[in-house]
C-alpha positions as CSV (number, residue, x, y, z in Angstrom):
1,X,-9.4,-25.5,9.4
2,X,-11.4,-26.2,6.1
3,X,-15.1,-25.1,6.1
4,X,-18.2,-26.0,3.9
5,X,-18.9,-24.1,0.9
6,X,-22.6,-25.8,1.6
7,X,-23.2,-24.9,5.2
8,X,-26.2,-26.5,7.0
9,X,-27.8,-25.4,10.0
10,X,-29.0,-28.2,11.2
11,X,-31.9,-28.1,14.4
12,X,-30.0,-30.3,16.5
13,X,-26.5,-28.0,16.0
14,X,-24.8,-26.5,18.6
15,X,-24.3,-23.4,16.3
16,X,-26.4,-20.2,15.0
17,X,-25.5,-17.6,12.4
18,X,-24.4,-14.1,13.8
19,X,-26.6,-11.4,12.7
20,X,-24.1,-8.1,13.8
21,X,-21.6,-7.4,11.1
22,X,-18.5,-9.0,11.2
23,X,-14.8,-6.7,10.9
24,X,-12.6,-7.5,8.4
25,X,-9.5,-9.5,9.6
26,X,-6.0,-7.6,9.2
27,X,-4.7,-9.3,6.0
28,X,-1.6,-7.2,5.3
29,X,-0.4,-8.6,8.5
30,X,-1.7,-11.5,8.5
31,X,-0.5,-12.3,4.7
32,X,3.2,-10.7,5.2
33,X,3.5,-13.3,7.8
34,X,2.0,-16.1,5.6
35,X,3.8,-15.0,1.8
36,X,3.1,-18.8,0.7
37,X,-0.7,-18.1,0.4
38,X,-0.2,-14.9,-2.2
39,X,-1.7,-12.0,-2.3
40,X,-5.6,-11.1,-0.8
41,X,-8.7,-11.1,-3.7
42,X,-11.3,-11.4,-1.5
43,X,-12.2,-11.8,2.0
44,X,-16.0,-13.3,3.1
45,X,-17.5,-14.2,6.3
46,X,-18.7,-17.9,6.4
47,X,-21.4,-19.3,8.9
48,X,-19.8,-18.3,12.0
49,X,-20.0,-20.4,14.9
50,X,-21.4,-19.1,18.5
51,X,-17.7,-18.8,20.1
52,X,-15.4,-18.1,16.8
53,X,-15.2,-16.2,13.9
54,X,-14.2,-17.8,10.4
55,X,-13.9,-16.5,6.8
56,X,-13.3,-17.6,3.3
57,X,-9.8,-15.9,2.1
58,X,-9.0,-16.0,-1.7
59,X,-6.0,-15.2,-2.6
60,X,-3.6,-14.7,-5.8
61,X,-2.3,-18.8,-4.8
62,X,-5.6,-20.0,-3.6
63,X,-8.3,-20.4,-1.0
64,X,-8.0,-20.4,2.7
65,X,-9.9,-20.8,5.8
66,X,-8.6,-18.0,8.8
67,X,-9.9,-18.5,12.0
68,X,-9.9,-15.5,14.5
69,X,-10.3,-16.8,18.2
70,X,-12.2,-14.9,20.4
71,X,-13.6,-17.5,22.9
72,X,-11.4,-16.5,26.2
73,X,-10.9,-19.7,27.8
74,X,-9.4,-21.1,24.6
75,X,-8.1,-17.8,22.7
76,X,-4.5,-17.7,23.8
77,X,-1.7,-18.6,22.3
78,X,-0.1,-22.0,24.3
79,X,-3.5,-22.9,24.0
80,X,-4.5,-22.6,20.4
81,X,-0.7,-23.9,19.8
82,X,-1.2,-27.2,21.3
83,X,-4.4,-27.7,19.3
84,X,-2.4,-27.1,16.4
85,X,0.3,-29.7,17.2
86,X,-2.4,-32.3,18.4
87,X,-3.9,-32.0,14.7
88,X,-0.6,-32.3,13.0
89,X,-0.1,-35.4,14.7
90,X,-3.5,-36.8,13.8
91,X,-3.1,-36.0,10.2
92,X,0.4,-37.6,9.9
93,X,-1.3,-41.0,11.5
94,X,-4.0,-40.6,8.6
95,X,-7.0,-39.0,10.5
96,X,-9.4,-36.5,8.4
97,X,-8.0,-33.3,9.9
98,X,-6.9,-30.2,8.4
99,X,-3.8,-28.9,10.3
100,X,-3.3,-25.3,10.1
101,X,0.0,-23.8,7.8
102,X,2.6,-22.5,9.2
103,X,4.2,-19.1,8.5
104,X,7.3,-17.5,7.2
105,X,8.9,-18.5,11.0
106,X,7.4,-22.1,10.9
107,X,4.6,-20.9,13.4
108,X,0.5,-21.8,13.1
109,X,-0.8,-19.1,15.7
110,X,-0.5,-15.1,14.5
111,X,-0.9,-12.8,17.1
112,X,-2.4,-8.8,15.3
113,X,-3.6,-6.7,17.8
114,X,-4.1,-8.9,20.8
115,X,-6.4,-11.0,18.4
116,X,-5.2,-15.2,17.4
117,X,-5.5,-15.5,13.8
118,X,-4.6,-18.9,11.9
119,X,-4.8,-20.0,8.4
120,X,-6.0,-23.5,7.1
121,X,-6.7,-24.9,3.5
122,X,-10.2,-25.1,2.8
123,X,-11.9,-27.8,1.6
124,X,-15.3,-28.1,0.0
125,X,-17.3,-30.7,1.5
126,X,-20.7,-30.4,3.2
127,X,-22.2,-31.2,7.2
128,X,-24.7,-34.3,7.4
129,X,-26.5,-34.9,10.7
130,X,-27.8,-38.1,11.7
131,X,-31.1,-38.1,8.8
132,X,-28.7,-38.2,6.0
133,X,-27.1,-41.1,7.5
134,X,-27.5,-44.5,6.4
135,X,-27.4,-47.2,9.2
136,X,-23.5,-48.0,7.4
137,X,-22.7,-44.6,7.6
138,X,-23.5,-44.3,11.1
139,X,-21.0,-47.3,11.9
140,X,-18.3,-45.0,10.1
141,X,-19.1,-42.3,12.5
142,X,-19.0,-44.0,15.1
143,X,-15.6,-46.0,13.8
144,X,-14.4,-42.5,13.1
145,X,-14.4,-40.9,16.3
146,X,-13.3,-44.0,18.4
147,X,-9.6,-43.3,16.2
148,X,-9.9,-40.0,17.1
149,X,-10.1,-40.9,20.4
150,X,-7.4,-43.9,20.9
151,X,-4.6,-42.0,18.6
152,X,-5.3,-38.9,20.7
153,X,-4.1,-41.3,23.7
154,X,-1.3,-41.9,21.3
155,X,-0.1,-37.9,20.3
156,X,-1.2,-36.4,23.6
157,X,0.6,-38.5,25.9
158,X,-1.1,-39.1,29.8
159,X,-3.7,-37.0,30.9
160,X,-2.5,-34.3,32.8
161,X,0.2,-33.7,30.4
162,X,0.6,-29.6,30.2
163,X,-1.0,-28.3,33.4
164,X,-4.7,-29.4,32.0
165,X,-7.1,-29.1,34.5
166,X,-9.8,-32.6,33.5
167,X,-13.6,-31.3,33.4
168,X,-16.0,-33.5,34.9
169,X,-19.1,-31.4,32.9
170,X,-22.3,-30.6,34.7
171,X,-23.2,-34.0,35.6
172,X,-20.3,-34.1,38.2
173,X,-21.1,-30.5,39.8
174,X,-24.9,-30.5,39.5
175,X,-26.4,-29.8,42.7
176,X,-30.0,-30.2,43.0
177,X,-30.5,-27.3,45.4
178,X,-28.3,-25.0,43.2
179,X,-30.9,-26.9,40.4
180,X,-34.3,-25.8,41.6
181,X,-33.1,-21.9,42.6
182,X,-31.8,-22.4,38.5
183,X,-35.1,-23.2,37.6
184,X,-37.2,-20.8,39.9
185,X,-35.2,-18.1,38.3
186,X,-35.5,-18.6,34.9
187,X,-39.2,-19.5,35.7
188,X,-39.3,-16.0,36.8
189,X,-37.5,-14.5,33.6
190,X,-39.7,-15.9,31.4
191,X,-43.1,-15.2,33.0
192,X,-41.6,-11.5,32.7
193,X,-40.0,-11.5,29.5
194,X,-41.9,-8.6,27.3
195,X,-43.5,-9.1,24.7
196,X,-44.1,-12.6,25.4
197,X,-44.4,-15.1,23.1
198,X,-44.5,-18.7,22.1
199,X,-40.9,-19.4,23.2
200,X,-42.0,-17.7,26.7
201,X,-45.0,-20.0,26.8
202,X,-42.7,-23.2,25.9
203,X,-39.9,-22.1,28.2
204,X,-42.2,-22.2,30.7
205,X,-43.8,-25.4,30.6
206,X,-40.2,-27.3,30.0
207,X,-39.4,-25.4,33.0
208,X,-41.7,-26.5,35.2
209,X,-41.5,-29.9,34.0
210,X,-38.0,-30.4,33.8
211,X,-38.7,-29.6,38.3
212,X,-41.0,-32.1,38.1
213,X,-38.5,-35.0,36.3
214,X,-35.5,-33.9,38.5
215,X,-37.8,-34.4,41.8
216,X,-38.5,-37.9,40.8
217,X,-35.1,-38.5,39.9
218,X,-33.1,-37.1,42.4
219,X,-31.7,-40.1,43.6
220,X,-31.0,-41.2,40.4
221,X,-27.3,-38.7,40.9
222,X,-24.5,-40.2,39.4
223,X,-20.9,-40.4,40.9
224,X,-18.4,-38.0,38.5
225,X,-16.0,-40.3,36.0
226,X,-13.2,-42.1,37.4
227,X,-11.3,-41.8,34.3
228,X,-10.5,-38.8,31.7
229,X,-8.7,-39.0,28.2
230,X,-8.2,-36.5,25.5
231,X,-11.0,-35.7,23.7
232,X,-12.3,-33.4,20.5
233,X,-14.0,-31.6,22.5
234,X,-17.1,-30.1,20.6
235,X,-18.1,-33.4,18.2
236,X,-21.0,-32.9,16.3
237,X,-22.2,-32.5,12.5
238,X,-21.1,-28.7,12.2
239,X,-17.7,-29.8,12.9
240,X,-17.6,-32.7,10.6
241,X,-17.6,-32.0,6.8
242,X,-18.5,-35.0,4.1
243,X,-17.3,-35.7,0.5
244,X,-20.0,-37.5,-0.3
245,X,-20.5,-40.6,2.2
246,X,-16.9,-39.9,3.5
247,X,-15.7,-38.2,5.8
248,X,-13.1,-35.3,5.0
249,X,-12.3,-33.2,7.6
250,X,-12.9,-33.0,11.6
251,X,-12.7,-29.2,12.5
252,X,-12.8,-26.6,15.7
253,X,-10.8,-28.4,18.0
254,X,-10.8,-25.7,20.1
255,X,-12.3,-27.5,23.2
256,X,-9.9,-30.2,23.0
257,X,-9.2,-31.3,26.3
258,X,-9.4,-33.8,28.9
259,X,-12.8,-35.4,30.2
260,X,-14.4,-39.0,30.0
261,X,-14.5,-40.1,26.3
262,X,-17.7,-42.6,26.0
263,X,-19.4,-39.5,27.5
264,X,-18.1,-37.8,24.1
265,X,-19.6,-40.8,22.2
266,X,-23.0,-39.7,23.8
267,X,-23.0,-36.6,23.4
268,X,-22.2,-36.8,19.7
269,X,-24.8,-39.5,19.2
270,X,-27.4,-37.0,21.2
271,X,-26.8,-34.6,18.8
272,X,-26.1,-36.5,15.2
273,X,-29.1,-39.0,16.1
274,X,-31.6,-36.2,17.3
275,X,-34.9,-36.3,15.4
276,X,-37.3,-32.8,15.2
277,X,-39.4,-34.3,17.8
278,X,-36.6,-34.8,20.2
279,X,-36.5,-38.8,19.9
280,X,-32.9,-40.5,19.7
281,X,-32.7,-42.9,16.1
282,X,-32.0,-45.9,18.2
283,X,-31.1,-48.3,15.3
284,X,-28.6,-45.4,14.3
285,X,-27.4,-45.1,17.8
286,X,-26.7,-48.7,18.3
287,X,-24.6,-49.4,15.4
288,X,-22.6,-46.2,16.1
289,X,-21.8,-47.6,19.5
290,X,-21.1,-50.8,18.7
291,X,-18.4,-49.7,16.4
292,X,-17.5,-47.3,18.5
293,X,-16.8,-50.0,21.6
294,X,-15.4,-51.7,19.0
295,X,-12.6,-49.3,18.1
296,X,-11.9,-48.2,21.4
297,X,-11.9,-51.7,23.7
298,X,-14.6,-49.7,25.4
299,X,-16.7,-51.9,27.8
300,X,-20.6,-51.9,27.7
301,X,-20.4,-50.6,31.5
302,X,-18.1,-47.3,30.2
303,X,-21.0,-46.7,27.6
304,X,-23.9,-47.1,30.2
305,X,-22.6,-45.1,33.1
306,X,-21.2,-42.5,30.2
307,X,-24.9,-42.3,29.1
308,X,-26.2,-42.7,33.0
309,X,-24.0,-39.1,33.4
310,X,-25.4,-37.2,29.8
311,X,-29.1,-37.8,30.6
312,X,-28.4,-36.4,34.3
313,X,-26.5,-33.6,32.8
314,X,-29.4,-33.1,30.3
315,X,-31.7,-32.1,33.2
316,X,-29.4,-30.3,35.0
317,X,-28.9,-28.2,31.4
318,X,-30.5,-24.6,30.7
319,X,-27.9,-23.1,28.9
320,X,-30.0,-21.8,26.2
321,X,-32.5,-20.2,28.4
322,X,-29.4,-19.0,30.1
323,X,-28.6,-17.1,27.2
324,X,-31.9,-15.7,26.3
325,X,-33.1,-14.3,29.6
326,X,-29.9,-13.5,31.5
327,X,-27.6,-12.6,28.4
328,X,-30.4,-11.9,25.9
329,X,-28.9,-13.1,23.1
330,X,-31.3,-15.8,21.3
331,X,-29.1,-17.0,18.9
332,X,-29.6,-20.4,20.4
333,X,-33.6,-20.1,20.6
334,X,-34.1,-22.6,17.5
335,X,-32.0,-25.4,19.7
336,X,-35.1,-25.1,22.4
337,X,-37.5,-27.1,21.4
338,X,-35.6,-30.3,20.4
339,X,-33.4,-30.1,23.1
340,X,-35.9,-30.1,25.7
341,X,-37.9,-32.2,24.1
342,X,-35.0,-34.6,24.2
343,X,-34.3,-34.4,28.1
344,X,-37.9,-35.6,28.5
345,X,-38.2,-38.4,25.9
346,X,-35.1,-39.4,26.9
347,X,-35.8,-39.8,30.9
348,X,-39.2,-42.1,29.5
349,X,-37.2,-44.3,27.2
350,X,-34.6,-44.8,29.3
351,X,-33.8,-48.3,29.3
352,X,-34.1,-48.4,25.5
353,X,-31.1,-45.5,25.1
354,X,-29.2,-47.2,28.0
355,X,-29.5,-50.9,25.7
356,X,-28.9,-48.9,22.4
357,X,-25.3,-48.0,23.9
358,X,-24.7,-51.1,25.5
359,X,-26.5,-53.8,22.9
């Protein structure tokens, strides 16, 4: 798993830096297993991601990225194994992935004290959102992840291979009853919150207008996909590094897994293509999804019932004032205002995001 030696934060990321300190990783064990990579010289935390912890391992042969998982739905072994094997694949048909190295036994996952460790080569490159795009390199993008998508088809087999269980998202289990109660409550957490402040105040009027949008729209509901393929996951610019205009490495597949993949493509181009204001790039977006249809046989119906289901799940989506007020742990407050922003500009312009996927 290679990681930037230039890390960006960008506002439209689904990541934020951990403030507590971080433990250092057991390294005897870890490097008795793995006697290629020499001997430890230093040891440093990168950016870490909300759900994983990474760090930058020197060694007497090199450097290294090791990955501890700690996210539980994704942390065991099987799982992280298959990830592994999916990447190998993917590299050997000439995708930009870094597969993890295998140790003295020819395995990718090592298990030290309960804890999944694995070690990747590292490779300096850099994350570019959808500013530092050109229009061209917005066609790549979206070039690049249709391959992703179609050789996964290829390496991964039919879906339902392995006892994976498809996931609809949100927009196939949002209730709008379940909804509102959502929204009363965090109404009432943030009127409470002490000591208040402009987050509170903002939280609150996104709140009550985010009720106001999904009242209006509520028959607007759309059906769950029929169809699931393997997908990344998690694609967005924190998990893409760049050598210069090209991209070198797709990382953190640890949400690979099966769901509808032109709702990928949305996402991805909901978070690349975000401006500050919360406004969607459209000219970016379209040539990102015409290459995308293009490298995937995708129809224009797939992209605008896949884009029908991410603005619904949008307005179902309070994830981050989840996380504040019921787990309060605002390491996501700096997503807030673009992302609901987003939801509301998005609902207005409707028709012009629906023809930018389509057109």
């Amino acid at each position: 798993m290679p990681r930037s030696s230039e890390t960006l934060t960008p506002p439209t990321a689904h990541r934020a830096s951990l403030a507590r300190p971080v433990a250092v990783p057991p390294l005897g064990a870890l490097l008795r297993r793995h006697r290629h990579a020499g001997e430890a010289l230093s040891c440093v935390p990168v950016t870490e991601g909300l759900l994983n912890r990474g760090f930058r391992l020197s060694t007497s042969r090199g450097t290294y990225f090791l990955k501890q998982h700690l996210d539980a739905p994704t942390a065991d072994r099987a799982t992280i194994a298959r990830q592994h094997r999916a990447t190998q694949r993917l590299h050997a048909l000439g995708l930009p992935v870094a597969p993890p190295l295998a140790d003295s036994t020819g395995r990718t996952v090592t298990v030290v004290d309960g804890h999944c460790y694995a070690l990747h080569p590292w490779i300096d490159g850099r994350h570019r959102d959808g500013a530092q795009l050109s229009t061209c390199c917005s066609q790549r993008l979206g070039t690049l992840l249709g391959q992703v998508h179609t050789a996964l088809d290829q390496v991964m087999g039919h879906s339902g291979q392995d006892g994976h269980t498809p996931d609809h998202g949100v927009c196939a289990s949002a209730d709008l009853p379940d909804t509102f109660r959502e929204v009363e409550e965090l109404l009432r957490l943030a009127r409470a919150h002490r000591p208040r402040d402009g987050f509170d105040a903002l939280a609150e009027h996104r709140l009550r207008e985010r009720r106001r949008l999904l009242a209006r729209h509520a028959h607007h509901r759309p059906p769950p996909a029929a169809a699931t393929a393997w997908v990344h996951g998690d694609f967005h610019p924190l998990n893409l590094l760049y050598q210069g205009a090209e991209p070198a490495a797709i990382i953190d597949w640890d949400r690979l897994g099966l769901r509808p993949r032109a709702e990928e493509a949305v996402r991805a181009a909901a978070i690349f293509f975000v401006r500050p204001e919360g406004e969607l790039a459209l000219d970016k977006v379209r040539a990102y999804a015409r290459a995308y249809r293009r490298a995937t046989g995708a129809g224009r119906a797939e992209l605008a019932e896949a884009a029908h289901r991410v603005w619904w799940e949008r307005l179902n989506d309070f994830w981050i004032l989840h996380w504040r007020y019921r787990l309060h742990d605002r390491r996501a407050d700096p997503l807030f205002p673009v992302v609901s922003a987003l939801a509301v500009w998005w609902t207005r312009e409707y028709e012009a995001v629906r023809d930018a996927f389509t057109g």
